[in-house]
N, C-alpha and C positions, 0 to 999 in steps of 0.2 A: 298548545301542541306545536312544537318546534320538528321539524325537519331537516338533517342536515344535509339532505339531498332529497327527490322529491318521489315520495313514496309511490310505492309499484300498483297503481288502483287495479291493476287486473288481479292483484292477490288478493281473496277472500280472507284472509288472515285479517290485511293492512285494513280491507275496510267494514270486517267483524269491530277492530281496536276502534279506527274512528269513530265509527257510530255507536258504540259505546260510552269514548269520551264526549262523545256529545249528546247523548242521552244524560250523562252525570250531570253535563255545564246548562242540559235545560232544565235536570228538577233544582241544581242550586240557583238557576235565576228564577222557577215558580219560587223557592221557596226566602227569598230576599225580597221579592214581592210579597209576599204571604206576613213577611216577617215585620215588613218597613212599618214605621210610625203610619200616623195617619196623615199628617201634613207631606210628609215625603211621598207618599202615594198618591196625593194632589198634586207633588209637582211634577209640571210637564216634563223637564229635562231627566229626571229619573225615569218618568215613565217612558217615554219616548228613546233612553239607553235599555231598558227593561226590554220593551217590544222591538228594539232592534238584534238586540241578545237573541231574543226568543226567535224571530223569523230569521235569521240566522243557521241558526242552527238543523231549524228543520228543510234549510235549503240545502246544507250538506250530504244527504242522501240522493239528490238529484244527482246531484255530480258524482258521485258516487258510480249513480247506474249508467249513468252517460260514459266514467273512465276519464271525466275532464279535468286533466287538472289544471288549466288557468282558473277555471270555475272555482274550483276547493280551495286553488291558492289566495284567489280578489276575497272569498267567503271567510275564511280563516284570517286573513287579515283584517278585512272588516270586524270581525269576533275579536281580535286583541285590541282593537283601536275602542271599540266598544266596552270592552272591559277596562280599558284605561281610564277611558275619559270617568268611567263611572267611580272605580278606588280613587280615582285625585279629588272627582269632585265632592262626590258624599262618601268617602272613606271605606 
């Protein structure tokens, strides 16, 4: 989720959309979890990108209620760096 300026959290619209898109990004991280082999699910650095995905995401709704957005922004960023490291490293 890209921003070309930094959304308006007092709009119920803006943050109906986010927490939607982040309800999608945490059943496709249950379900890449659900889905992984079984030795990838033993490994740490998957699981530990896994469970940062995952707490993530449900921190998003904080800031949310609070209208923070340095909060959403560190959050959001954390959630692509997280997703990064995880498509380079196990694909």
């Amino acid at each position: 989720m890209y921003f070309s300026a930094a959304p308006d959290l007092a709009s119920a619209e803006i943050a109906r959309d986010i927490t939607a898109k982040m309800a999608v990004l945490a059943y496709v991280v249950g379900r890449c979890l659900e889905q992984a082999p079984a030795a990838l699910r033993e490994d740490e650095t998957f699981i530990r990108l896994i469970d940062g995905l995952a707490e993530g995401t449900g921190r998003i709704g904080r800031a949310l209620d609070e209208r923070n957005q340095n909060r959403l922004s560190v959050i959001l960023g954390e959630l692509r760096s997280f997703e990064r490291i995880l498509f380079l490293r196990f694909g």
